[in-house]
MITI-96794 format. One line per field, with one value per residue (C-alpha): x, y, z. Coordinates in steps of 0.05 Angstrom, whole numbers, plus 5000, padded with zeros to 4 digits. Layout:
<sites>
x = X	...;
y = Y	...;
z = Z	...;
</sites>
This chain:
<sites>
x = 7847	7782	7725	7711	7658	7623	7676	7652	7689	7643	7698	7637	7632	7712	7715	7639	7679	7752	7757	7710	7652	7582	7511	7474	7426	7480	7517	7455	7440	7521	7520	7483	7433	7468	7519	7471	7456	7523	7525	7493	7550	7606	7585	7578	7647	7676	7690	7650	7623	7558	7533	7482	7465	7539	7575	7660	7706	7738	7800	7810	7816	7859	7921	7870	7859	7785	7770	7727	7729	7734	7744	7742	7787	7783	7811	7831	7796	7823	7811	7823	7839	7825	7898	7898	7933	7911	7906	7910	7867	7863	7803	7816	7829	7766	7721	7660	7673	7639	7649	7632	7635	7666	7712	7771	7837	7896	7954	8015	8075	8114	8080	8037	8005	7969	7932	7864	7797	7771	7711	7654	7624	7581	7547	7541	7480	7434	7408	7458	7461	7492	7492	7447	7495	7488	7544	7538	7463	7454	7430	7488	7495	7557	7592	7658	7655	7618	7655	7714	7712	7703	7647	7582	7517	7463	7393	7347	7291	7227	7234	7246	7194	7207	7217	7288	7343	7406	7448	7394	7410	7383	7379	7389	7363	7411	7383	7449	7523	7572	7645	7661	7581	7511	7442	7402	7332	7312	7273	7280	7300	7334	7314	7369	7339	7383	7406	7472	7491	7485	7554	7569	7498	7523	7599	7549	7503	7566	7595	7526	7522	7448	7419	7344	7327	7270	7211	7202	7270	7237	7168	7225	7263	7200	7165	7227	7213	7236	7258	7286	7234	7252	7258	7306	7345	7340	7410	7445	7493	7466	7507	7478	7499	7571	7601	7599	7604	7604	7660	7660	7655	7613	7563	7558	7494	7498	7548	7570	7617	7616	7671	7688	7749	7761	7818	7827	7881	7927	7902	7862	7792	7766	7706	7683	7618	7583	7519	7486	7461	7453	7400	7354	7384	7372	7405	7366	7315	7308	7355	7408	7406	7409	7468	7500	7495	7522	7571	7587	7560	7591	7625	7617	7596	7592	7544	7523	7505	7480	7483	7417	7358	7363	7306	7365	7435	7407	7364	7353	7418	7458	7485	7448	7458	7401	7369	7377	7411	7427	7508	7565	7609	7691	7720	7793	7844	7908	7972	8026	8057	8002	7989	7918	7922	7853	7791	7719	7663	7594	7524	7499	7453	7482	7453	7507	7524	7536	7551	7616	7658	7725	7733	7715	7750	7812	7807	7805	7852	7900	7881	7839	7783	7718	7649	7585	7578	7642	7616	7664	7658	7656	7727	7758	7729	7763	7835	7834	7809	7871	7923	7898	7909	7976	7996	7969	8002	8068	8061	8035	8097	8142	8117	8127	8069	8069	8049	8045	8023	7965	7930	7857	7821	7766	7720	7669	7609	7559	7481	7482	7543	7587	7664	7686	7752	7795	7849	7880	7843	7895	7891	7891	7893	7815	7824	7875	7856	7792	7828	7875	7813	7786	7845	7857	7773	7784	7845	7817	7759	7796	7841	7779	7749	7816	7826	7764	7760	7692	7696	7702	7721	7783	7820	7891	7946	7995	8064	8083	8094	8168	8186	8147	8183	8240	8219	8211	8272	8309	8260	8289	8359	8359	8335	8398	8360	8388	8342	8381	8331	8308	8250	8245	8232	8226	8178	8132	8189	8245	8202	8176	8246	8270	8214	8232	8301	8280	8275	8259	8176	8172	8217	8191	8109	8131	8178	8115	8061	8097	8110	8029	8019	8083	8047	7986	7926	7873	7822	7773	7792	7760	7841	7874	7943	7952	7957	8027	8019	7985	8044	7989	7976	7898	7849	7786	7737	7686	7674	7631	7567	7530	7564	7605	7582	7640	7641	7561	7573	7625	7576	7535	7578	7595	7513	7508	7582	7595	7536	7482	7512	7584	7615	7570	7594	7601	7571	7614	7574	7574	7654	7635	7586	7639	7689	7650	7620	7695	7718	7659	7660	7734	7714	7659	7700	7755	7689	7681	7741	7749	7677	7707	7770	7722	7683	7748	7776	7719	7714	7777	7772	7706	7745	7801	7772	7759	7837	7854	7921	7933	8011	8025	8076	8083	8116	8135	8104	8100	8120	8090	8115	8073	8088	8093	8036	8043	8012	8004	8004	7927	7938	7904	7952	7947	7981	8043	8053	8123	8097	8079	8160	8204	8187	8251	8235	8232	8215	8274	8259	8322	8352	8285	8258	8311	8321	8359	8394	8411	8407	8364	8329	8279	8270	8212	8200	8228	8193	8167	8125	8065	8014	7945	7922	7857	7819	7751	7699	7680	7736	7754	7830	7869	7928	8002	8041	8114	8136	8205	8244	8246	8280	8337	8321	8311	8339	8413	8458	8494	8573	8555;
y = 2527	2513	2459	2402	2345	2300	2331	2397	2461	2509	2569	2608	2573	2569	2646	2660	2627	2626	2686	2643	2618	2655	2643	2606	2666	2703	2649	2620	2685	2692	2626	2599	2554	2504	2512	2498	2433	2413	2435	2360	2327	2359	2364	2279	2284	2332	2392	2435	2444	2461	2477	2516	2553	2573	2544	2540	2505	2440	2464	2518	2471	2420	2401	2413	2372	2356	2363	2385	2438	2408	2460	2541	2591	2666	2687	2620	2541	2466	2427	2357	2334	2263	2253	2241	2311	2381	2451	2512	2562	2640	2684	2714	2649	2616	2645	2634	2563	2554	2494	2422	2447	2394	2445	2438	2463	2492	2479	2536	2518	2543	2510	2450	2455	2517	2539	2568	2546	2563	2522	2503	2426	2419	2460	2422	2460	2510	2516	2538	2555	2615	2681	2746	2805	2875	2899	2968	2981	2916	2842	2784	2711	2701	2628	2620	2548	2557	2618	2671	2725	2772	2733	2766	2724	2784	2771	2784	2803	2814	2741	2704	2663	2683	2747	2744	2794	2810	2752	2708	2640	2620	2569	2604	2581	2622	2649	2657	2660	2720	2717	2740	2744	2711	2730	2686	2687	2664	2607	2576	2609	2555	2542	2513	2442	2432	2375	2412	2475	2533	2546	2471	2481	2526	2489	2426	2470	2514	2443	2420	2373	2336	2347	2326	2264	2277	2253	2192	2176	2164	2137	2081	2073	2064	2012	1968	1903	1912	1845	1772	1720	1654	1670	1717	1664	1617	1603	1629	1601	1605	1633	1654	1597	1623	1672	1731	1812	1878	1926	2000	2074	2091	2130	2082	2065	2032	1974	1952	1901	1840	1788	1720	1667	1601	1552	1507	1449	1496	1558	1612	1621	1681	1711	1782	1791	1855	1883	1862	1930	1913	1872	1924	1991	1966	2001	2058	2065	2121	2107	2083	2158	2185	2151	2161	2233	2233	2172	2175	2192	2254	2244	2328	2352	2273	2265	2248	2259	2191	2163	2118	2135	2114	2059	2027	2065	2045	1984	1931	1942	1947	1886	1900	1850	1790	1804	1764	1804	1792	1793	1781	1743	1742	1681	1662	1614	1649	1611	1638	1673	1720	1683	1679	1599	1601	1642	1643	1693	1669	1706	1688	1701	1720	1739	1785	1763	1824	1894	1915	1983	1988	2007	1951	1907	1943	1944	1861	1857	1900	1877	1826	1864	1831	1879	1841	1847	1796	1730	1666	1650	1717	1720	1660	1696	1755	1730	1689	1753	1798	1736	1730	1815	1812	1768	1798	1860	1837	1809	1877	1914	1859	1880	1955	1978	2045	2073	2150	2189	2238	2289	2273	2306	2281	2330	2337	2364	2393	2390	2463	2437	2480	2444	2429	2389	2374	2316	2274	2210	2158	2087	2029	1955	1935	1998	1964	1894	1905	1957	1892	1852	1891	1909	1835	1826	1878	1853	1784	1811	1846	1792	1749	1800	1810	1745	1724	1779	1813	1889	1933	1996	1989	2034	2051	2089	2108	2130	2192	2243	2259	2332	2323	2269	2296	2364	2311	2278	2344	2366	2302	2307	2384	2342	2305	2232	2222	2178	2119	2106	2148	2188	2155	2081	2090	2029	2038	1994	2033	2095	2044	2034	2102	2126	2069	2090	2148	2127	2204	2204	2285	2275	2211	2249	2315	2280	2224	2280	2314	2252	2249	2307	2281	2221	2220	2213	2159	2145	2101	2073	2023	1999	1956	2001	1981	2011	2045	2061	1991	1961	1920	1902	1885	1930	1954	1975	1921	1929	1991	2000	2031	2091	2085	2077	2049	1992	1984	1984	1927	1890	1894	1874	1809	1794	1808	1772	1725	1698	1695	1689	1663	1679	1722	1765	1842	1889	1955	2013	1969	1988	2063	2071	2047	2092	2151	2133	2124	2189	2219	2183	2210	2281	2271	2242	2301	2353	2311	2308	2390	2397	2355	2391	2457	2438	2411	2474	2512	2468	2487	2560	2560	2517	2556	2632	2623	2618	2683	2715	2649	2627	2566	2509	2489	2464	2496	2443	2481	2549	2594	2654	2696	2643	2591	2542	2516	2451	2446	2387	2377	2374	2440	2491	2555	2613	2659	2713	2739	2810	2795	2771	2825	2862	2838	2767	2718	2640	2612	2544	2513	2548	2558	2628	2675	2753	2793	2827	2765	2701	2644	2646	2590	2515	2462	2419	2485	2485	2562	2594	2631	2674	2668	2724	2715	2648	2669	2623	2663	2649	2592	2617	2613	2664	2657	2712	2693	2700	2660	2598	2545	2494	2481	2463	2387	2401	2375	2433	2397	2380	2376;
z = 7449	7431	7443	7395	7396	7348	7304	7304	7338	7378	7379	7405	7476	7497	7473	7521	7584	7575	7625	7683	7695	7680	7701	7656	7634	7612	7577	7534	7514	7484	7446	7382	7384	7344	7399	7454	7414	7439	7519	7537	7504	7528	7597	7598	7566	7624	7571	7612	7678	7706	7770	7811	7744	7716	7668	7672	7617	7642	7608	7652	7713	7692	7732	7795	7845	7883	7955	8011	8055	8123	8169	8172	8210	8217	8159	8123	8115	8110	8048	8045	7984	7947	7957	8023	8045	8067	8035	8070	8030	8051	8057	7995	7956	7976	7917	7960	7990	8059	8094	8076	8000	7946	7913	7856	7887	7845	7892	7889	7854	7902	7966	7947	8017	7996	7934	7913	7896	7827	7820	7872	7845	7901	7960	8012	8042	8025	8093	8143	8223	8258	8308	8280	8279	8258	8212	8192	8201	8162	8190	8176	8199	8223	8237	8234	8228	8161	8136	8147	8185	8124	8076	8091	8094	8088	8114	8068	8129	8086	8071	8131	8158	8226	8270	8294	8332	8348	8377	8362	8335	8275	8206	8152	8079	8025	7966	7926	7930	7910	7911	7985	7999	7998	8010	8063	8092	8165	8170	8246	8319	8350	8427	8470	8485	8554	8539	8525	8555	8502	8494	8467	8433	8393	8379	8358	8313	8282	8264	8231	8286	8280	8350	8332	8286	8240	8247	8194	8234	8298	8274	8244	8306	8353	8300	8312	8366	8435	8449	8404	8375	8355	8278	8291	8329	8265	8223	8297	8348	8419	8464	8519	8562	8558	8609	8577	8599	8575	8601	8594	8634	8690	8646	8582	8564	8494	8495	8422	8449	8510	8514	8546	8550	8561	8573	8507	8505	8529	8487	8508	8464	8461	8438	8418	8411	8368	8367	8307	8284	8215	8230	8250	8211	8139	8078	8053	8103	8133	8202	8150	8118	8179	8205	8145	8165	8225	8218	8294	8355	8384	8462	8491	8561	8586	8544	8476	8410	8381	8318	8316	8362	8437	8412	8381	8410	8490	8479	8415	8398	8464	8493	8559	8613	8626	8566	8495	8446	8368	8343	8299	8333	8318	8364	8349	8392	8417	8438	8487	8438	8428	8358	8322	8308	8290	8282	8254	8246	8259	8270	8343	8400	8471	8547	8585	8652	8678	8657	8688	8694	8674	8749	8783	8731	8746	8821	8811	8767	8806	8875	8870	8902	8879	8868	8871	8794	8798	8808	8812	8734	8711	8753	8722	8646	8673	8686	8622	8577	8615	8601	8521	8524	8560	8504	8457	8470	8473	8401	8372	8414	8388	8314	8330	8350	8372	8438	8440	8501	8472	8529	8542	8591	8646	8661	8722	8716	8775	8764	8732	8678	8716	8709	8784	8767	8708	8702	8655	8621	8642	8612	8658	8658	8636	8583	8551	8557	8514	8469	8456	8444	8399	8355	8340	8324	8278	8251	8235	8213	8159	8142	8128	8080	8037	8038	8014	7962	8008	7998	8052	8090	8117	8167	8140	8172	8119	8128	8150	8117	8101	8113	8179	8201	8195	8229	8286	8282	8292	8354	8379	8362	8395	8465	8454	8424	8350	8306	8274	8213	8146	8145	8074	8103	8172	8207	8264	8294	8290	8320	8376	8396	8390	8436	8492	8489	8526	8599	8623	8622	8617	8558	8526	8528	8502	8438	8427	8433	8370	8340	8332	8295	8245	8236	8181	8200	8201	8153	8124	8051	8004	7993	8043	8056	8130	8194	8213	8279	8292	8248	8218	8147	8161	8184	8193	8242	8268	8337	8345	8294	8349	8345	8277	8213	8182	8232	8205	8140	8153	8189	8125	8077	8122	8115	8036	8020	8081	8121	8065	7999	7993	7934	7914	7857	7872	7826	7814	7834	7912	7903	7883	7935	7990	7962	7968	8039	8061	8040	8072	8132	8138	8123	8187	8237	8222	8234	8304	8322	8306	8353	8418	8415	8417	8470	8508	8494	8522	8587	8606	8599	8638	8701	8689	8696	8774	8785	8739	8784	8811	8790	8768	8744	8667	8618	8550	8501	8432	8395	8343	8318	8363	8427	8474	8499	8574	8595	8670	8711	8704	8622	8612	8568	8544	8510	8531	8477	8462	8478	8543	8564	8520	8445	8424	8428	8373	8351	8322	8300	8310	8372	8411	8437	8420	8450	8399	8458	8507	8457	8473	8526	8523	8494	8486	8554	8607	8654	8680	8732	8695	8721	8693	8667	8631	8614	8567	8552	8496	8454	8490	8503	8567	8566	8608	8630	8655	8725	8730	8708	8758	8723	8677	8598	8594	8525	8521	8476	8420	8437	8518;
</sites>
């Protein structure tokens, strides 16, 4: 086939690239120059493709799909494509990808959740962080967060701008990319800061976590006023008569949200108030790139990686008590059915009344036990904000939505970052009484948007995906629980209901905590699709622009659609910009999410190691084809490999662990004695060795 434009045929360039891309040397020098007349043209009309310096025809990657490269293993990555699903691409598919790259994916016929790249549209950086190692005599960089085990990133040392050795960790800026290599030069040492301990330093920096802001960045945040004037109050409604508090953890410092109640003709009002951090961060400056960047703050180690500057993240912006504070207010009237009978949005001005801890607000609401941050009115506020919650709640479990147990851990820390004790995050009354809040703030704030035709980034949940459901739905038919519904048109009801049916907790965790990974997962989308797991058809996130840029982004298209200009007609690239920050904002909070699973992951092996040859009680909670992971009672799990219980012993995935000499010997949710045998920091992986059953299968066997 070859290329036409402008009516002419250029046989010359389709017969110069139809076996792959070349560099863009070698392919001028190939072609006429009447031919080269024509490149412009048919690179605006996506006939070819250029990048970096090579040249690829378009033709050849047809029926491909585009995506990013989210995450990297040992020898394999993660691309998420535009389609909302995920690639698994092998080392020796990847054609150079490194992480964060925008890539074209040719998905396998056979297995459309693998495939190959075949063409790299965008790097997403030239300068890149990791560990100086020596591989045969020669200096590499090696991060597998950026790259496979087997891609080499040579450094070229007669360039680098700085001495460096061995185990030494460094940025990188590379000079050019190979197939399965790339040339690199030093140019930075880093220097752990101590804000983090080095190990989650370097899960931060392997992630392309931001741990400094740039300069310009905090020249902007440190310009910005430390307290309200009066023109700032102008066009607002004054609040800061009303009762109103901020509720979070112990250690929170910035404090996007406060909240108040009153009685009205029967109803409950209640308002949620937001920091108004659009205000101050405007669009394109130079904190707005910047929190772009990072698009959340990052929770590791008890502490945190903000998004804006602490000028902003800890003080303007934070609805600190006693002190006037600028925000976008969402107050709506709730009746005793839970129902929204009315609701408005509004800009405003508010003084907290106190800054309270979700454990004191639980110790009063659970036995009445009053701190002296809870003062007579704030009480009263209190006991009206838990009532609107309670019935709120019961609407949203009425509509189906869905309440599934996922493993969180708490971890405590001594003054060296040493982990002394490790348990369960459990969610109590006050937790759930402002997560209530909030999901119905968001909700209406959503609602008000579509309904007035306002773009914005909404947060959809779509529905799951169907071979994975129904993987599910037999893991919960083996434990004796048939599922009643299709995995064609199955609601978040019908899964509600199926997971109360099962009054056994140990049962009801371990089927929910699978039905999580079935489910699809979250994102940010410029197209209202609603919120399965919510079982709502409107939503976004609102309540957090502190520490999510979605949520600020929201907040700004409220000020340039809403409060200021009404009607205001949208111009299109607004709608392309907001599709593109929502798919990157996505791609982000996956890397995040990947990070404080890491650093989770490590924390446990490093409180773990002390208790190496200790035995203890756990529970078999998944299997792979190479083993079982245990969680014990504290949440913590690990790894018991076949090899370590019998070499005849194999994962059968509808009968369980199977021994080809006594049948099967093991199910999910048996409970065995393990022995700890190792627990390394290093590769953050705890490993089981069995000791004895002590317990029956909880898994019923069909026909009994």
């Amino acid at each position: 086939m070859a290329l036409f434009f402008g009516g002419k045929m250029t046989e010359e360039i389709y017969f110069a690239l139809k076996d792959g891309s070349l560099l863009e040397e070698d392919f001028l020098s190939s072609i006429s120059e009447e031919s080269k007349l024509l490149l412009a043209g048919l690179i605006e009309q996506h006939e070819l493709l250029y990048y970096r310096g090579s040249f690829a025809l378009a033709d050849k990657v047809k029926k491909c799909i585009y995506g990013k490269i989210t995450s990297m293993k040992a020898y394999s990555a993660v691309v998420s494509l535009e389609n909302g699903e995920e690639c698994a691409i092998d080392y020796e598919d990847l054609n150079g990808g490194l992480l964060g790259d925008d890539v074209l994916v040719r998905l396998f016929k056979y297995d459309h959740s693998s495939g190959e790249i075949i063409y790299i549209l965008k790097r997403a950086n030239w300068l890149i962080f990791g560990e100086v190692v020596i591989f045969n005599g020669t200096y590499c960089l090696v991060n597998e967060m950026i790259s496979p085990k087997n891609y080499r990133i040579f450094l070229k040392k007669n360039k680098s701008l700085v001495s460096y050795k061995e185990h030494d960790m460094v940025y990188c800026e590379v000079e050019a990319f190979y197939k399965g290599s790339c040339n690199a030069f030093v140019t930075k040492k880093m220097e752990v800061n101590g804000t983090f301990s080095k190990d989650v330093t370097h899960i931060l920096l392997k992630n392309q976590a931001h741990l400094e802001f740039p300069y310009e960045v905090v020249e902007e945040a440190r310009e910005l006023p430390t307290w309200i004037n009066n023109k700032e109050m102008k066009n607002r409604i004054d609040f800061r008569k009303h009762i109103i508090v901020t509720i979070d953890g112990d250690d929170a410092k910035d404090f996007d949200d406060a909240v108040e109640a009153t009685l009205l003709e029967g109803n409950i009002e209640v308002g949620v108030h937001i920091a108004d951090v659009s205000h101050y961060v405007l669009a394109n400056s130079f904190l707005d790139k910047e929190a772009k960047e990072r698009s959340q703050s990052i929770y590791v180690e008890n502490k945190v990686v903000p998004m804006l500057p602490f000028e902003l993240s800890n003080d303007i912006c934070s609805l600190n008590p006693f002190v006037d504070r600028l925000v976008q207010s969402v107050r709506f009237i709730i009746n005793s059915k839970g129902e929204v009978v009315s609701s408005s949005l509004d800009r405003g001005v508010i003084c907290s009344a106190g800054r309270l801890t979700y454990k004191e607000v639980n110790a009063f609401l659970k036995k009445g036990k009053v701190s002296k941050n809870i003062t007579e009115p704030i009480s009263k506020s209190l006991l009206l904000l838990y009532k609107a919650s309670s019935l709120l709640g019961k609407r949203y479990k009425k509509m189906g939505s869905l309440e599934i147990e996922s493993i969180e851990h708490v971890f405590t820390l001594d003054s060296n970052g040493d982990v002394t004790d490790v348990k369960e995050r459990k969610q109590d009354v006050a937790e759930q009484m402002i997560e209530n809040l909030m999901i119905c703030a968001n909700e209406i704030v959503s609602k008000t948007m579509k309904k007035l035709d306002i773009p914005c980034v909404y947060r959809i949940h779509e529905n799951p995906n169907v071979k994975r459901l129904e993987n599910w739905m037999n893991l919960s038919e083996q434990f004796g629980f048939s599922c009643n519904f299709s995995p064609f048109e199955v609601t978040p009801k019908e899964l509600q209901k199926h997971l109360l049916s099962i009054k056994d907790k140990e049962k009801r965790k371990l089927i929910s905590n699978h039905l999580l990974r079935a489910l699809a997962k979250a994102k940010y989308s410029i197209v209202q699709k609603g919120h399965f797991g919510l079982a709502l058809k409107d939503y976004c996130h609102f309540t957090s622009p502190i520490r999510r840029y979605p949520d600020l982004l929201v907040h700004r298209l409220l000020d340039e659609y809403y409060f200021d200009h009404k009607g205001r007609k949208v111009d299109k690239k607004v709608i392309v910009n907001l599709e593109e920050e929502s798919y990157k904002a996505s791609i982000i909070e996956r890397r995040i999410l990947q990070i404080e699973r890491e650093v989770d992951d490590l924390l446990c092996a490093k409180y773990m190691k002390q208790f190496v040859g200790s035995s203890f009680s756990g529970i078999i909670v998944s299997m792979t084809s190479k083993g079982m992971f245990i969680e014990l009672e504290n949440g913590i799990d690990g790894f018991l490999p076949f090899e370590y219980i019998s070499t005849y012993v194999y994962y059968d995935e509808w009968k369980g662990v199977v021994s080809s000499r006594k049948g099967v010997l093991y199910h999910l949710g048996e409970s065995l004695e393990v022995l700890l045998e190792s627990s390394d920091p290093m590769t953050r992986q705890i490993t089981f060795s069995l000791l004895k059953n002590t317990k029956k299968s909880i898994i019923k066997k069909k026909g009994k």
